[in-house]
C-alpha positions as CSV (number, residue, x, y, z in Angstrom):
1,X,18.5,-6.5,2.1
2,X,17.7,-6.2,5.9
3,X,15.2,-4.7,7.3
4,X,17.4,-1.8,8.7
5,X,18.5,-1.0,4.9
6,X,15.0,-0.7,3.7
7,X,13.1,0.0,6.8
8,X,9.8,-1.1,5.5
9,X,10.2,-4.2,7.7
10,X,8.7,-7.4,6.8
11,X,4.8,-7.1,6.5
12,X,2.8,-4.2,4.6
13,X,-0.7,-3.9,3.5
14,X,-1.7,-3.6,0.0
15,X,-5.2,-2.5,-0.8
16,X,-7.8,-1.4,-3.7
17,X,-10.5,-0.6,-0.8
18,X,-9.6,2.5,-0.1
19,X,-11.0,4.0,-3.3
20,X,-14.5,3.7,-2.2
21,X,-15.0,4.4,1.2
22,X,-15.3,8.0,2.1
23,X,-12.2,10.1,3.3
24,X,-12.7,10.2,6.8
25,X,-12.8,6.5,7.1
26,X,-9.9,6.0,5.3
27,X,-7.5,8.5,7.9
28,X,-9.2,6.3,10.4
29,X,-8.1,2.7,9.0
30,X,-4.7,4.2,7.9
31,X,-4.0,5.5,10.9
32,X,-5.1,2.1,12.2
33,X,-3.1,0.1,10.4
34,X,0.2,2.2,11.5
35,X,-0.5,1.4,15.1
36,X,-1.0,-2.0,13.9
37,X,2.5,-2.1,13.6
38,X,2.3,-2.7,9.9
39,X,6.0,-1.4,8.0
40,X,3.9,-0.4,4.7
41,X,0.6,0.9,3.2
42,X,0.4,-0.1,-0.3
43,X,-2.8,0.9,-2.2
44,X,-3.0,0.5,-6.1
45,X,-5.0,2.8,-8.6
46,X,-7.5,2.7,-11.7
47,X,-10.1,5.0,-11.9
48,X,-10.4,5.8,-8.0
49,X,-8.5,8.9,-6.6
50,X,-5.3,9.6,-8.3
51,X,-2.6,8.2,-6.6
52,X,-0.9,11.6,-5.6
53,X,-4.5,12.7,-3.7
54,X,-4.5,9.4,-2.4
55,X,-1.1,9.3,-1.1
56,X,-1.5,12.6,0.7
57,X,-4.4,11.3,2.0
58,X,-2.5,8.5,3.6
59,X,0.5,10.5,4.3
60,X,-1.4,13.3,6.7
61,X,-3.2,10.8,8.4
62,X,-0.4,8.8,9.8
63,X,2.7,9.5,11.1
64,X,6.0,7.1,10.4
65,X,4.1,4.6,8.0
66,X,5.7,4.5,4.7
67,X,2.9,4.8,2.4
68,X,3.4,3.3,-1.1
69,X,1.9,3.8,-4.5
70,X,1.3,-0.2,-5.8
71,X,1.4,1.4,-8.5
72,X,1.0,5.2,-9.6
73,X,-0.7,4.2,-13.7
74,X,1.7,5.9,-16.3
75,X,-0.8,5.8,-18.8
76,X,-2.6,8.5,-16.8
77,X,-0.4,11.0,-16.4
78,X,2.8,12.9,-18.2
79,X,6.1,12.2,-16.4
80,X,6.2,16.0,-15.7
81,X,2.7,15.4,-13.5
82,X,4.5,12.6,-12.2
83,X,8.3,14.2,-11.2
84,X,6.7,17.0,-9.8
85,X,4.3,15.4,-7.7
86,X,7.0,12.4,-6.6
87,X,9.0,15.7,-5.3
88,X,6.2,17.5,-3.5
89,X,5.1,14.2,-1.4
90,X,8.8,13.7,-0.9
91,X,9.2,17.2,0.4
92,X,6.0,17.3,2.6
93,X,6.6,14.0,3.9
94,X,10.5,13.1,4.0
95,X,11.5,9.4,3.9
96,X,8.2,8.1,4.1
97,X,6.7,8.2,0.5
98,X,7.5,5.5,-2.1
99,X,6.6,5.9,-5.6
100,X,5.8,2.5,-7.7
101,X,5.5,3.2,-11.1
102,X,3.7,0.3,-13.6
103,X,0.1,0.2,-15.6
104,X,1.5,0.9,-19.4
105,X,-0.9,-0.8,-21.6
106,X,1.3,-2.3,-25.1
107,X,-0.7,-0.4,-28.2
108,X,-2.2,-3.6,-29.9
109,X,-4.0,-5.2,-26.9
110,X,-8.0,-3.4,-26.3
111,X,-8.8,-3.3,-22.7
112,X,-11.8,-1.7,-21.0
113,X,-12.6,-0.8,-17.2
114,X,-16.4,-0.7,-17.1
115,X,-16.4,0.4,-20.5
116,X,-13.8,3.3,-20.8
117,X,-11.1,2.1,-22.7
118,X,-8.0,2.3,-21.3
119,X,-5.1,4.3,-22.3
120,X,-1.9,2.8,-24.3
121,X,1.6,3.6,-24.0
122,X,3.8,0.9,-26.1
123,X,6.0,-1.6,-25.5
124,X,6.8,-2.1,-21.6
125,X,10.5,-1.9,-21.3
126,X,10.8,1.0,-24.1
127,X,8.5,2.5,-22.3
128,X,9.6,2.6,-18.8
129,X,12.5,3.1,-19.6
130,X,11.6,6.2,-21.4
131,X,9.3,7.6,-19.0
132,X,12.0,7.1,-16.1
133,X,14.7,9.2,-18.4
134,X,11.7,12.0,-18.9
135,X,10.9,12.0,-15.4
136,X,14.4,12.4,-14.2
137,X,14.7,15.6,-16.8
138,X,12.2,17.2,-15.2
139,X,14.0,20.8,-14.4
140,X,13.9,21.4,-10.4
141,X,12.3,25.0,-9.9
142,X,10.9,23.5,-6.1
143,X,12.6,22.3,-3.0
144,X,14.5,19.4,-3.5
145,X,13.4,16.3,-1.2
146,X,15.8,15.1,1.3
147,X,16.0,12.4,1.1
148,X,14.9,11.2,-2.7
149,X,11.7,9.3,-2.7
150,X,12.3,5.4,-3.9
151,X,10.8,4.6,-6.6
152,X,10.3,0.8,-7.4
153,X,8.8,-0.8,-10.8
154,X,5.3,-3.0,-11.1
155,X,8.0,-5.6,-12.6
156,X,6.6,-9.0,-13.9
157,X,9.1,-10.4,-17.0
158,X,12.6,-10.3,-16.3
159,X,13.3,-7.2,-18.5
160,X,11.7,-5.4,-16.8
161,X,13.0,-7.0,-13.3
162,X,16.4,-5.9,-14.8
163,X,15.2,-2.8,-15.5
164,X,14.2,-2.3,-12.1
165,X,17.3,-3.3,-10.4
166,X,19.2,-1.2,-12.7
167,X,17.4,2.1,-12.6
168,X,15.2,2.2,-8.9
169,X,15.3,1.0,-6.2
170,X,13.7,-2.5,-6.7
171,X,10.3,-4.1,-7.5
172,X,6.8,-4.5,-6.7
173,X,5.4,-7.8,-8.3
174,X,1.9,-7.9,-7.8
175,X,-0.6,-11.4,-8.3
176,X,2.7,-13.3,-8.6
177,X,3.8,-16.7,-6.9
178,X,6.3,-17.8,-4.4
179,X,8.1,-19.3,-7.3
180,X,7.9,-15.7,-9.3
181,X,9.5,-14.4,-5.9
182,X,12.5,-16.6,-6.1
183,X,13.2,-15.8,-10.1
184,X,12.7,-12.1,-9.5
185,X,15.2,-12.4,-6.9
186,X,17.7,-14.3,-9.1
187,X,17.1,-11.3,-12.0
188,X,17.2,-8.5,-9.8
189,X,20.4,-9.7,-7.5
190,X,21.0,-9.5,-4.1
191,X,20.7,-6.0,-3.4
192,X,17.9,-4.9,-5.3
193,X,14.3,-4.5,-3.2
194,X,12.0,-6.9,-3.3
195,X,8.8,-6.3,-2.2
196,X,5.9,-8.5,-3.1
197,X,1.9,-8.4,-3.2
198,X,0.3,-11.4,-1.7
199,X,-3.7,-12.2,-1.9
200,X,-5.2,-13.2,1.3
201,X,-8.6,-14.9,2.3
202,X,-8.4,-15.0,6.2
203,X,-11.2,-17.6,6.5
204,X,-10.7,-21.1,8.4
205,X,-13.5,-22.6,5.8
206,X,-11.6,-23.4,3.2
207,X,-13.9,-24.1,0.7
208,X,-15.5,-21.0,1.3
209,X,-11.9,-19.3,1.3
210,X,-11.0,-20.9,-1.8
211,X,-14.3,-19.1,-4.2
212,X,-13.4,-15.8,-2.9
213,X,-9.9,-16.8,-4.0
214,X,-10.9,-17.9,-7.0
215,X,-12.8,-14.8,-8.1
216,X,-10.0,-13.2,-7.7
217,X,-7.8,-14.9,-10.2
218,X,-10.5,-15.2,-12.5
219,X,-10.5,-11.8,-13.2
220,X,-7.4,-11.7,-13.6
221,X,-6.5,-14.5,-15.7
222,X,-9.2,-13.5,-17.6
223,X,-9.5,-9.8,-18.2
224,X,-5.6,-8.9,-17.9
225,X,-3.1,-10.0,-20.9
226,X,-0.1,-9.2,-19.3
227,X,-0.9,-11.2,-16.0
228,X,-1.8,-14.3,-18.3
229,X,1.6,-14.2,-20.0
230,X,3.0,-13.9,-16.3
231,X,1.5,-16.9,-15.6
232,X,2.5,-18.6,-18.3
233,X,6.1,-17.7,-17.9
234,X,5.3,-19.9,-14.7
235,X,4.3,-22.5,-16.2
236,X,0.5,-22.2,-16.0
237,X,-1.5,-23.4,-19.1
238,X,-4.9,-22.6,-21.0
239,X,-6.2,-25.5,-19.2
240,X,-5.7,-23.5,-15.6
241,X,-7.0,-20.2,-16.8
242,X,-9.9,-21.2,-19.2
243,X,-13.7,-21.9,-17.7
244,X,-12.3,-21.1,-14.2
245,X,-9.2,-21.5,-12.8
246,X,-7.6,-24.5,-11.9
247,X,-7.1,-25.4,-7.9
248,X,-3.5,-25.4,-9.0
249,X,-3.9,-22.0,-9.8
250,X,-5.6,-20.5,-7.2
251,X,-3.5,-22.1,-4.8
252,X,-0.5,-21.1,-6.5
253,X,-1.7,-17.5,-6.1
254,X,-3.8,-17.1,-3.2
255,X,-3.5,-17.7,0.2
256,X,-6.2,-19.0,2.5
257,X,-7.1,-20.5,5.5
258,X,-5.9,-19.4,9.0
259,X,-3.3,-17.2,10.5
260,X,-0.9,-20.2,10.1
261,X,-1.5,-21.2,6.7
262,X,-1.1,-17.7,5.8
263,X,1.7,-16.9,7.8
264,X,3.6,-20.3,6.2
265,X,2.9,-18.4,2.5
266,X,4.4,-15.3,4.2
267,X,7.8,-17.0,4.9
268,X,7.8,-19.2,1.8
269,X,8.2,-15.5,-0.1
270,X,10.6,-14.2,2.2
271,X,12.4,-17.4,1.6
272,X,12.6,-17.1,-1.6
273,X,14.2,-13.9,-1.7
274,X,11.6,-11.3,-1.1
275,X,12.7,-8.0,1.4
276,X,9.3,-7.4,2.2
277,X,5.4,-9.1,1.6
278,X,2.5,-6.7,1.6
279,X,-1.3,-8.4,2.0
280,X,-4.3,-7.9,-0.2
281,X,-7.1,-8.8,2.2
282,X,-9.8,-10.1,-0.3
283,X,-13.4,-10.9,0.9
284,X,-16.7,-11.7,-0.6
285,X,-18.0,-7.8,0.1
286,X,-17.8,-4.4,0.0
287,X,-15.7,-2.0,2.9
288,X,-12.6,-1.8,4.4
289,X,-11.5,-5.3,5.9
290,X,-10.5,-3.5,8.8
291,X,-11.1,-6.8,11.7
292,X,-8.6,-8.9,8.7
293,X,-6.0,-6.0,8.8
294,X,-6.1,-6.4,13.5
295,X,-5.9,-10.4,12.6
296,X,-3.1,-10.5,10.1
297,X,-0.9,-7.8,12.8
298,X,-0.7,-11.0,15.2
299,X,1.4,-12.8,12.3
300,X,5.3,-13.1,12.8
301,X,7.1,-9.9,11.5
């Protein structure tokens, strides 16, 4: 898939910062990042603003930015909440909304998020495959969008890649590697979207890159079920995840250094198949990384 067929070119941004910096800044930094030159604004959600707010948000301060949900949390909300609000942002903002839908939690795994448990839905293929048929029976007493929103699936195991190529427009693997890129591509086909999350630490100290890196797999490996079996699927072992990740690991999933080192990551997914690579800046602190988001536009689109 080109970049005139999905028209998100090459290079997004994908962020969790936006949930706790005031509204006002974040108009500023999306509008920002949409003269930046970026194709994509992905932001993910927990127990932040709800995606929909969120979107709007992001949608009314910009302009032509496509603004994507990475991923809008099913457990949270009734796929008539969800239909309904899909249509409205697609009405209000034609072409430029994407809906990624993901976040189930299987019924006989606990999880807490600072101590509120969170909601369960069943297994993940039943599932979304469910909630996709009871969103798209959602009666129509609105305008209709034109055109549809996409819609693309938080898609890890290749069921559910299949599910995605079959019934949206693609997926959006998040905390995957470049080796998870080339599978998903070879489950999903050729014409199926790609579009894939990649961790960033834009610091030339590299052994100070690599513990911000490593905190962020950590939790991860550590505190999310389904992302350990992802790993494993990849061929990662107890002996990377436990204590600590492994360098292996980290490396594996990260990427850290320079513009050039992260730019060689970059085309290494695209490489493998992906349409379309949006960055998580991480970084040791609180805010918007809003001087990582200028450095990152210099890197070849």
């Amino acid at each position: 898939m080109d970049d005139a067929r999905h028209g998100l070119g090459r290079l997004g941004i994908w962020t969790f910062a936006f949930d706790g910096a005031p509204a006002g800044e974040v108009r500023e930094a999306a509008a920002e990042i949409e003269e930046l030159g970026y194709g994509a604004l992905w932001f993910g959600e927990a127990l932040g603003r709800d995606t929909f707010g969120q979107a709007w948000l992001l949608l009314a301060a910009t302009r032509r930015l496509t603004v994507a949900s990475g991923i809008a949390n099913i457990a949270f909300r009734d796929p008539i909440a969800t239909a309904t609000a899909e249509r409205t942002l697609g009405e209000a903002f034609p072409g430029r909304y994407l809906l990624g839908l993901g976040g189930h939690r299987v019924s006989d795994e606990v999880m807490e998020l600072d101590g509120y448990p969170m909601p369960a839905r069943g297994r993940a293929v039943t599932t979304m495959r469910g909630y996709l048929d009871a969103m798209d029976a959602v009666p129509r007493h609105g305008p209709v969008p034109d055109p549809a929103p996409r819609r693309v699936l938080a898609a890890l195991g290749p069921r559910m890649l299949e599910l995605a190529a079959e019934r949206t427009w693609g997926a959006h693997p998040y905390f995957v590697s470049v080796e998870h890129t080339a599978s998903a591509r070879r489950a999903m086909g050729p014409d199926a979207f790609l579009g894939v999350e990649q961790a960033v630490v834009l610091d030339p100290d590299l052994g100070r890159a690599r513990e911000v890196a490593r905190a962020h797999v950590g939790f991860y490996a550590e505190a999310a079920p389904h992302q350990r079996r992802s790993l494993q699927r990849l061929g990662f072992g107890e002996e990377d995840m436990a204590g600590g990740p492994s360098d292996r690991l980290v490396d594996a999933i990260v990427a850290y250094g320079d513009l050039d080192r992260i730019a060689a990551r970059v085309r290494e997914h695209l490489d493998a198949g992906a349409d379309h690579v949006c960055l998580q800046v991480l970084t040791d602190g609180p805010g918007l990384p809003r001087r990582q988001w200028r450095e990152l536009a210099a890197l070849p689109r």
